[in-house]
LUMZA-138974 format. One record per residue: residue number from 1; residue in three letters; x, y, z of N, C-alpha, C in turn. Coordinates in steps of 0.1 Angstrom, whole numbers, padded with zeros to 4 digits. Layout:
// residues N
+-----+---------+-------+-------+-------+-------+-------+-------+-------+-------+-------+
! num ! residuo !   n_X !   n_Y !   n_Z !  ca_X !  ca_Y !  ca_Z !   c_X !   c_Y !   c_Z !
+-----+---------+-------+-------+-------+-------+-------+-------+-------+-------+-------+
! NUM !     ALA !     X !     Y !     Z !     X !     Y !     Z !     X !     Y !     Z !
...
+-----+---------+-------+-------+-------+-------+-------+-------+-------+-------+-------+
END
This chain:
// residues 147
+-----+---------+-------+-------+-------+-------+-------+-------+-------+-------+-------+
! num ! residuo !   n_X !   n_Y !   n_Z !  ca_X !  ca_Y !  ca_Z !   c_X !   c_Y !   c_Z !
+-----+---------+-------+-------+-------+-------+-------+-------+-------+-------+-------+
!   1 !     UNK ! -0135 !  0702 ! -0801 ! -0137 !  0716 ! -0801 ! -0124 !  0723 ! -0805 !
!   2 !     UNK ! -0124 !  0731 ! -0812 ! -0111 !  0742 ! -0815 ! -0110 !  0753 ! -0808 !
!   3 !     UNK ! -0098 !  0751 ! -0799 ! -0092 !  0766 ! -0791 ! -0078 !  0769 ! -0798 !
!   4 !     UNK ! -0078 !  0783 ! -0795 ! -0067 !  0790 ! -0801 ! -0066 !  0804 ! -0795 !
!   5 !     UNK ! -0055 !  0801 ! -0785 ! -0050 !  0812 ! -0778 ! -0043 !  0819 ! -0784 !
!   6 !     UNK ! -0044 !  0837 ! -0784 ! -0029 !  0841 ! -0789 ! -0020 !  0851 ! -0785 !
!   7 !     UNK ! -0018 !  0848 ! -0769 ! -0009 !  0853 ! -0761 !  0004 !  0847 ! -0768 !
!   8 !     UNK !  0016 !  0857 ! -0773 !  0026 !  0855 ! -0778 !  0041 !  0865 ! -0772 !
!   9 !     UNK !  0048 !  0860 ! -0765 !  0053 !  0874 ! -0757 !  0062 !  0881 ! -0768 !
!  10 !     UNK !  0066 !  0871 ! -0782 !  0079 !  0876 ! -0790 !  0064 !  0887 ! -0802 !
!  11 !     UNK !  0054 !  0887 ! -0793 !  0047 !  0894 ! -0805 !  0040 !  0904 ! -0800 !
!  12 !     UNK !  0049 !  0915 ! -0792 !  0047 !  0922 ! -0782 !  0042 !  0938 ! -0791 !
!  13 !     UNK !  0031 !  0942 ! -0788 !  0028 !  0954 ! -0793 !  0026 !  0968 ! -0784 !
!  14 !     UNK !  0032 !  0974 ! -0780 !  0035 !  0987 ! -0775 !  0018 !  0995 ! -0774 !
!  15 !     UNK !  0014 !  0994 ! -0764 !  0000 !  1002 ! -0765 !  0002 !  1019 ! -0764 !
!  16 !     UNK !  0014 !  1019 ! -0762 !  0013 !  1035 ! -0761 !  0027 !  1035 ! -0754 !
!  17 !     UNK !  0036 !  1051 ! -0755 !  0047 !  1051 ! -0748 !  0048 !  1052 ! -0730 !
!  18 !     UNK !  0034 !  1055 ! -0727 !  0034 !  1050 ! -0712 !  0028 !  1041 ! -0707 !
!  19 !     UNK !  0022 !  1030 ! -0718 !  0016 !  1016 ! -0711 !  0025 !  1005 ! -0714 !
!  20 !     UNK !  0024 !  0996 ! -0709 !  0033 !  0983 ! -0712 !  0028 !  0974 ! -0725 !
!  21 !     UNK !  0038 !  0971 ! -0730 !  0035 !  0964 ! -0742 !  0024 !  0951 ! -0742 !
!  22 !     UNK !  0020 !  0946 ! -0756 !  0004 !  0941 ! -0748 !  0011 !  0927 ! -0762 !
!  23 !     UNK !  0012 !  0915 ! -0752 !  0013 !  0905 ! -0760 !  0007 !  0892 ! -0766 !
!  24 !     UNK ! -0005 !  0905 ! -0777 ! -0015 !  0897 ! -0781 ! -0014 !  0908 ! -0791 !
!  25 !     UNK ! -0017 !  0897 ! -0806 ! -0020 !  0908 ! -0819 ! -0031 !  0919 ! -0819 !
!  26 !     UNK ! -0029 !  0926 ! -0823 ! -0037 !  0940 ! -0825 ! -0047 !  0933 ! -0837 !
!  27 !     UNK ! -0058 !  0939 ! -0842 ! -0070 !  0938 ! -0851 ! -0072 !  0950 ! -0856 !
!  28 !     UNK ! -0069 !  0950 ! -0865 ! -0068 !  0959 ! -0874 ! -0078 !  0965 ! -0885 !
!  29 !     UNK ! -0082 !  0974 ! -0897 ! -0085 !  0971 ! -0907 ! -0092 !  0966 ! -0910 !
!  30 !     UNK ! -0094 !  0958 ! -0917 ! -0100 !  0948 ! -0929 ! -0103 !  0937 ! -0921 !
!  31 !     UNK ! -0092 !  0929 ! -0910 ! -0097 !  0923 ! -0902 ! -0105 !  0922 ! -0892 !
!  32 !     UNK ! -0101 !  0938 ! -0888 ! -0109 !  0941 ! -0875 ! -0126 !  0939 ! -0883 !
!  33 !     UNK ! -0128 !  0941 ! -0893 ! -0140 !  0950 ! -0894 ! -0151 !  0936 ! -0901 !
!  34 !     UNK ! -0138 !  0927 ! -0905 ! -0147 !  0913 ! -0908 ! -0152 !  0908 ! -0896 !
!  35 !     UNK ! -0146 !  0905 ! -0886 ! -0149 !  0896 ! -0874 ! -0155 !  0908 ! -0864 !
!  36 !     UNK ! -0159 !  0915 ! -0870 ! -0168 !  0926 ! -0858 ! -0185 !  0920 ! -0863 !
!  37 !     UNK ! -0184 !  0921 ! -0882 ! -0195 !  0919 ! -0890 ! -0196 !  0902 ! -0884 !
!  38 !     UNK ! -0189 !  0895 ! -0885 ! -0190 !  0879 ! -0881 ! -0196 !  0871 ! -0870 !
!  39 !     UNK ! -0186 !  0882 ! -0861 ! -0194 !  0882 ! -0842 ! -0199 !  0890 ! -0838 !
!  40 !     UNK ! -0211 !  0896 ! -0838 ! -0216 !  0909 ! -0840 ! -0221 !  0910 ! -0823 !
!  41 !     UNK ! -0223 !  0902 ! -0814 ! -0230 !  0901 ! -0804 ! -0217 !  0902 ! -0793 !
!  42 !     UNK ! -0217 !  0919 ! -0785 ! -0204 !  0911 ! -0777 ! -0213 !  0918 ! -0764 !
!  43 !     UNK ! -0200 !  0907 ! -0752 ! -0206 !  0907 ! -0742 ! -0196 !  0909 ! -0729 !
!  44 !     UNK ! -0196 !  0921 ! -0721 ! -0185 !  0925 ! -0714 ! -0178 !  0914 ! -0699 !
!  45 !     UNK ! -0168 !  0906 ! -0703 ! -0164 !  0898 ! -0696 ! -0171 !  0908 ! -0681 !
!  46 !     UNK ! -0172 !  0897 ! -0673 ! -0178 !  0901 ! -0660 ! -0192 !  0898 ! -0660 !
!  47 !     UNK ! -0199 !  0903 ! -0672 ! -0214 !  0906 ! -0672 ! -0222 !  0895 ! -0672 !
!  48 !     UNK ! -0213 !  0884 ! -0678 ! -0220 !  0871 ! -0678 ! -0208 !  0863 ! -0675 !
!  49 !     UNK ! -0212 !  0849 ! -0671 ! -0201 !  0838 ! -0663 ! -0194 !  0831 ! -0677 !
!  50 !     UNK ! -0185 !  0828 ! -0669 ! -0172 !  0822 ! -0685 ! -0178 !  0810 ! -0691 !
!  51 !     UNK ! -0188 !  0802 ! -0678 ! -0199 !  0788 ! -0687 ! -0207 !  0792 ! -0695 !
!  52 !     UNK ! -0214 !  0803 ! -0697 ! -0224 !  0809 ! -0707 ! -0218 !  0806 ! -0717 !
!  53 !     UNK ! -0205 !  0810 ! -0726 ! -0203 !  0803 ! -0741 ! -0193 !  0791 ! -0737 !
!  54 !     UNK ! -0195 !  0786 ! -0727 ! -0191 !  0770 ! -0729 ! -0174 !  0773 ! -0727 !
!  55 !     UNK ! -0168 !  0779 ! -0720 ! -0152 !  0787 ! -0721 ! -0146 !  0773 ! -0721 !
!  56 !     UNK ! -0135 !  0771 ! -0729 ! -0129 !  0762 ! -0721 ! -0113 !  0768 ! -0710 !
!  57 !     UNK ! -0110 !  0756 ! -0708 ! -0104 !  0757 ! -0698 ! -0090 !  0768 ! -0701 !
!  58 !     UNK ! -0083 !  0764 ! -0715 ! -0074 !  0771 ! -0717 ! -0077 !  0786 ! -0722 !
!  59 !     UNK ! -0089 !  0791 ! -0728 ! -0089 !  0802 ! -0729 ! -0098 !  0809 ! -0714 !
!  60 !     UNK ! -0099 !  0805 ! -0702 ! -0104 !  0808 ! -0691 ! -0089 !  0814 ! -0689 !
!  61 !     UNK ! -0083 !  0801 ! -0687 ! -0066 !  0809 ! -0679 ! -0058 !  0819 ! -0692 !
!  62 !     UNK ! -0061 !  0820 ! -0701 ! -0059 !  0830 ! -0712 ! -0066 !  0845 ! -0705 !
!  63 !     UNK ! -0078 !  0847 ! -0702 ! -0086 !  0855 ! -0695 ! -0079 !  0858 ! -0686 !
!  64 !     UNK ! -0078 !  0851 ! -0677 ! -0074 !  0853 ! -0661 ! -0060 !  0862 ! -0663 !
!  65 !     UNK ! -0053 !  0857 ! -0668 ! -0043 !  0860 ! -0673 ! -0042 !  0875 ! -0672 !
!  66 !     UNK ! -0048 !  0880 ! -0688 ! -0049 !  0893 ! -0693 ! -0049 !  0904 ! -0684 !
!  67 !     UNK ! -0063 !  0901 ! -0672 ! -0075 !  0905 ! -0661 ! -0059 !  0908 ! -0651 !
!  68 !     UNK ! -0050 !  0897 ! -0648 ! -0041 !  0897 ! -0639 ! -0034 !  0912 ! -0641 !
!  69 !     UNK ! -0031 !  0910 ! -0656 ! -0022 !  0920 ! -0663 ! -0021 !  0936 ! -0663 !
!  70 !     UNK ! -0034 !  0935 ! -0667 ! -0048 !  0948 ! -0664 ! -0038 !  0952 ! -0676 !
!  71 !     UNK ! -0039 !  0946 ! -0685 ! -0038 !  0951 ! -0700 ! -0044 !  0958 ! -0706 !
!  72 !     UNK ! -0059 !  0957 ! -0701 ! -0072 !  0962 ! -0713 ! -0080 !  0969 ! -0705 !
!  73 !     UNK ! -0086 !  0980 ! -0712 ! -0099 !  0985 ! -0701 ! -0105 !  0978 ! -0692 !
!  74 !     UNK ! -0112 !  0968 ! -0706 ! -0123 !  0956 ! -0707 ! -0118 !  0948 ! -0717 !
!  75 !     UNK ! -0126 !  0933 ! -0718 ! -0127 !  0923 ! -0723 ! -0141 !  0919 ! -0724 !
!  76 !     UNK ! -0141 !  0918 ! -0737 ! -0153 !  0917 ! -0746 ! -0153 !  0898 ! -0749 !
!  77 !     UNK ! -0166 !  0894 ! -0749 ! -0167 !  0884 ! -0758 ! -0177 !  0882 ! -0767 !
!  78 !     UNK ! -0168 !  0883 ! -0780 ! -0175 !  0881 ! -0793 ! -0177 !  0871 ! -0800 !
!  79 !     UNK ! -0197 !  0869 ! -0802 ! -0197 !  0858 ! -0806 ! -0210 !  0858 ! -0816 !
!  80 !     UNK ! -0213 !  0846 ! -0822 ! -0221 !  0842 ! -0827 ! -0224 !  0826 ! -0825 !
!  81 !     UNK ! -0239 !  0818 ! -0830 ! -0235 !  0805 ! -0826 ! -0224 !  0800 ! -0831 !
!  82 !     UNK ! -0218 !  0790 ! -0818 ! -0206 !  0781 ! -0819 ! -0194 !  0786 ! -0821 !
!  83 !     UNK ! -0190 !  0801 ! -0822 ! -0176 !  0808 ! -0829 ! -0172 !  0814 ! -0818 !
!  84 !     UNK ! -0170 !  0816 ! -0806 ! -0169 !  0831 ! -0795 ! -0151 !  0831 ! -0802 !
!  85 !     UNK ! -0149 !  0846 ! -0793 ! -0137 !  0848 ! -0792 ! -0140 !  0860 ! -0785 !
!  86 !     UNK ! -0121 !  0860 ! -0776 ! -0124 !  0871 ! -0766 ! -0115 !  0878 ! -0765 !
!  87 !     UNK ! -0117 !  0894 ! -0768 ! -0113 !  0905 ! -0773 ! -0112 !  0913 ! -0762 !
!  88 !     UNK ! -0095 !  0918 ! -0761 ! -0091 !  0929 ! -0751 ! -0092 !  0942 ! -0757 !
!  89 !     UNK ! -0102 !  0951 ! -0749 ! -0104 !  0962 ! -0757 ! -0094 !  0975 ! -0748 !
!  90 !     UNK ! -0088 !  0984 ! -0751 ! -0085 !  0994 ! -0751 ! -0090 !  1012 ! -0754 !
!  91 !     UNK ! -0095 !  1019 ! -0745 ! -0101 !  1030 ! -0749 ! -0089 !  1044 ! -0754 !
!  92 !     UNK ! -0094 !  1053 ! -0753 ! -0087 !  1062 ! -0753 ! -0088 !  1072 ! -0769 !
!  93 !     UNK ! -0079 !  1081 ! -0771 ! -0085 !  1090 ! -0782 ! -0090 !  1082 ! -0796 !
!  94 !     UNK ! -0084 !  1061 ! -0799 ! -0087 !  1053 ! -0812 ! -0089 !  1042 ! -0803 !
!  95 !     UNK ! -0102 !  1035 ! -0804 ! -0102 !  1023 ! -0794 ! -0094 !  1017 ! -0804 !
!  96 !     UNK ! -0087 !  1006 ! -0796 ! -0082 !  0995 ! -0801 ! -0087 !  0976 ! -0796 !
!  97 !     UNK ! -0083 !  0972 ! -0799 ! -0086 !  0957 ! -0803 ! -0076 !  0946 ! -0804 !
!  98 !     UNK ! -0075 !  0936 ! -0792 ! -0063 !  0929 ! -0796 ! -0072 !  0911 ! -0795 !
!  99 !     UNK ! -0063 !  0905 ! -0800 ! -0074 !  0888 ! -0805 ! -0062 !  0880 ! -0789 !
! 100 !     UNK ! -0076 !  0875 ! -0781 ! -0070 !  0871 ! -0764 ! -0070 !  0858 ! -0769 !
! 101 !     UNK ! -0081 !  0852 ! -0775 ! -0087 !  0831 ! -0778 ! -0094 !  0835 ! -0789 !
! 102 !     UNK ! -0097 !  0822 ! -0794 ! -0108 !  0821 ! -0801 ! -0115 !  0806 ! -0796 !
! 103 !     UNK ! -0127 !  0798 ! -0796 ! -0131 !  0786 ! -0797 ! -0139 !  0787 ! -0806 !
! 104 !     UNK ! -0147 !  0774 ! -0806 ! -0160 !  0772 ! -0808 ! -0157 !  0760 ! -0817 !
! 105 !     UNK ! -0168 !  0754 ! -0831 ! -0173 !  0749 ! -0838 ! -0161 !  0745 ! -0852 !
! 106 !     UNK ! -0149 !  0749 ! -0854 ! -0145 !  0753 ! -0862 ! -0129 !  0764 ! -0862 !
! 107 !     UNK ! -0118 !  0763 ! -0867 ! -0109 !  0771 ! -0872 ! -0113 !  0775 ! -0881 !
! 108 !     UNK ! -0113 !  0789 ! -0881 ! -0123 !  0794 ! -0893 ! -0108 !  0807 ! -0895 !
! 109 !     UNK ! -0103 !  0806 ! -0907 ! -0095 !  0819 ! -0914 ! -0097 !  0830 ! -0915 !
! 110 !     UNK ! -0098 !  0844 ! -0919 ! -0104 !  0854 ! -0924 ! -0108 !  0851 ! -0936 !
! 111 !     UNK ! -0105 !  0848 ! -0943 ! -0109 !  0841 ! -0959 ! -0123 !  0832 ! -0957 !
! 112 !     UNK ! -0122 !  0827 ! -0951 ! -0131 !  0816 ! -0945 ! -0144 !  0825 ! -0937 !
! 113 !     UNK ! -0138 !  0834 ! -0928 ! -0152 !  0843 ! -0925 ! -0158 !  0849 ! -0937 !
! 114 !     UNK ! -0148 !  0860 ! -0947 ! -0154 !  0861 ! -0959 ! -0161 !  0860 ! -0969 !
! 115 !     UNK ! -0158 !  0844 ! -0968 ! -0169 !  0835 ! -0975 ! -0185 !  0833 ! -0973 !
! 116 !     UNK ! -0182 !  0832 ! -0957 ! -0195 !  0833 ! -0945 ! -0203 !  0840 ! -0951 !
! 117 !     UNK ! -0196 !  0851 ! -0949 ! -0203 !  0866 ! -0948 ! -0210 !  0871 ! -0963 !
! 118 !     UNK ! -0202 !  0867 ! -0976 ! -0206 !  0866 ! -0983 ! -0218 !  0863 ! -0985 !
! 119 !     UNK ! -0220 !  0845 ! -0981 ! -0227 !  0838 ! -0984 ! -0241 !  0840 ! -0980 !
! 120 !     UNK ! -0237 !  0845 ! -0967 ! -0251 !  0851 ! -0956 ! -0258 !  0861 ! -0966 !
! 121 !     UNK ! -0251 !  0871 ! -0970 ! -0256 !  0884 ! -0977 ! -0263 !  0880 ! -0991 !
! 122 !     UNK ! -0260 !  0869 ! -0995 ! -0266 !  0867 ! -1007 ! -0280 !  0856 ! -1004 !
! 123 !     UNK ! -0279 !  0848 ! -0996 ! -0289 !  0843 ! -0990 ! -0301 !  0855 ! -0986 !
! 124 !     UNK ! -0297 !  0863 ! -0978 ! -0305 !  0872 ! -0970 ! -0309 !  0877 ! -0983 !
! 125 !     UNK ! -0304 !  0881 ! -0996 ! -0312 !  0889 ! -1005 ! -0319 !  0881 ! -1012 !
! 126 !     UNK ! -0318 !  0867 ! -1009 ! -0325 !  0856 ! -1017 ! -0334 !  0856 ! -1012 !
! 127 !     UNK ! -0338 !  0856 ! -0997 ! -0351 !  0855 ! -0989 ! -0360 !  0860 ! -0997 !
! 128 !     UNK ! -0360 !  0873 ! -0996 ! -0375 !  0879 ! -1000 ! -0378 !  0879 ! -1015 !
! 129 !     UNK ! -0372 !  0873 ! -1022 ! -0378 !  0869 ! -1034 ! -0383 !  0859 ! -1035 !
! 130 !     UNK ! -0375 !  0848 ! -1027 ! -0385 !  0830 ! -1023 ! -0396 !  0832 ! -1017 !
! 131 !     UNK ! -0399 !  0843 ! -1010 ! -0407 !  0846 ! -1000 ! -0419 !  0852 ! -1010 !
! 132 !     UNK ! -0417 !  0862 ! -1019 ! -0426 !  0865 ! -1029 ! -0430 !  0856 ! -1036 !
! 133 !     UNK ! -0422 !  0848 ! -1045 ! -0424 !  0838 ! -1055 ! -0434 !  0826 ! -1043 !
! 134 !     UNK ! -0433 !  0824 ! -1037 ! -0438 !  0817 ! -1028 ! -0458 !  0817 ! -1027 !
! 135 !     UNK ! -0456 !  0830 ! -1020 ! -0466 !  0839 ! -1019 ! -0474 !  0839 ! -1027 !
! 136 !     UNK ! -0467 !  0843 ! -1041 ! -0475 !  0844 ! -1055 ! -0483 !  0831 ! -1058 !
! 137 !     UNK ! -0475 !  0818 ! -1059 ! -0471 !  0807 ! -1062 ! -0489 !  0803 ! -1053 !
! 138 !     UNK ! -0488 !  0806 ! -1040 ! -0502 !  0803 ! -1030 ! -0511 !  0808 ! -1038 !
! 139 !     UNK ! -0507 !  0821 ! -1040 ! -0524 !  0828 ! -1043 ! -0528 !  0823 ! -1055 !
! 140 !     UNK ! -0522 !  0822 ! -1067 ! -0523 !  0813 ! -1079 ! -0530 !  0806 ! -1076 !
! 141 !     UNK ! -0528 !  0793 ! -1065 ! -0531 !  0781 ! -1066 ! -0546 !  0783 ! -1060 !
! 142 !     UNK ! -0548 !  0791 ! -1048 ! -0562 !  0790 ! -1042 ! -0568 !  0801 ! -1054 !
! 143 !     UNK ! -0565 !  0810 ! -1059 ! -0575 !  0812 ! -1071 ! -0577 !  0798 ! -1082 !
! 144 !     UNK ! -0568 !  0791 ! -1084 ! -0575 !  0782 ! -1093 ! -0583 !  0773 ! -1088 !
! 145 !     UNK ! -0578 !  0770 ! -1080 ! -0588 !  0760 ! -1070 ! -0608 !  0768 ! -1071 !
! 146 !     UNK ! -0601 !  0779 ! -1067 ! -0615 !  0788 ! -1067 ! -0628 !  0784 ! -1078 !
! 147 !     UNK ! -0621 !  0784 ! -1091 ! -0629 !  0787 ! -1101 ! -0630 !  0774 ! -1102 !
+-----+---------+-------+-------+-------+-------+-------+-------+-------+-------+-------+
END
């Protein structure tokens, strides 16, 4: 299984001039907005138990951690099958977004979600044409049968 923590203390990002700096990358942009589309299902740490996506051990004490810190409002965990990751969220006048772990199934890039996502979207517009041609393809067949 692939874990990937990314508590970094030399990669310290300032949440504001009266909070303490928060040492985990910010999500931004283009990335924020791929891996929102990716992991679409999130789930407010607390609400469900850390065995529900299978946590492992090192991103549990990554958690524990943050929680200790009281870095984040809340902690989100974003997932889809096999991919979670667990996101410290920040409220205030711009929510913000910082990357706590990731596991699951795979090291997966942003390039690599891209592709995903891609791929999904062209599939999904594939469906309902297989689905018609399909369709058509039946009725054809029990009309000829008919006659």
């Amino acid at each position: 299984m692939f874990i990937e923590t990314y508590y970094d203390e030399r990669h310290m990002v300032p949440a504001s001039s009266r909070e303490p700096a928060i040492p985990y990358p910010e999500l931004t942009g283009e990335e924020l907005s791929v891996w929102q589309r990716y992991l679409p299902v999130t789930t407010e740490l607390g609400k469900v138990p850390f065995w529900f996506y299978h946590t492992p051990q090192p991103v549990i004490e990554q958690l524990e951690k943050a929680q200790k810190r009281h870095l984040f409002d809340r902690i989100e965990l974003c997932s889809r099958a096999g991919d979670p990751m667990a996101v410290g969220v920040m409220g205030g006048e711009r929510t913000r977004y910082f990357s706590i772990a990731g596991w699951g199934d795979a090291k997966l890039s942003l390039e690599q979600v891209k592709k995903r996502l891609r791929m999904e979207s062209w599939m999904s517009s594939l469906f309902p044409v297989a689905m018609t041609f399909i369709f058509l393809l039946v009725v054809t067949l029990a009309l000829a049968l008919k006659h």
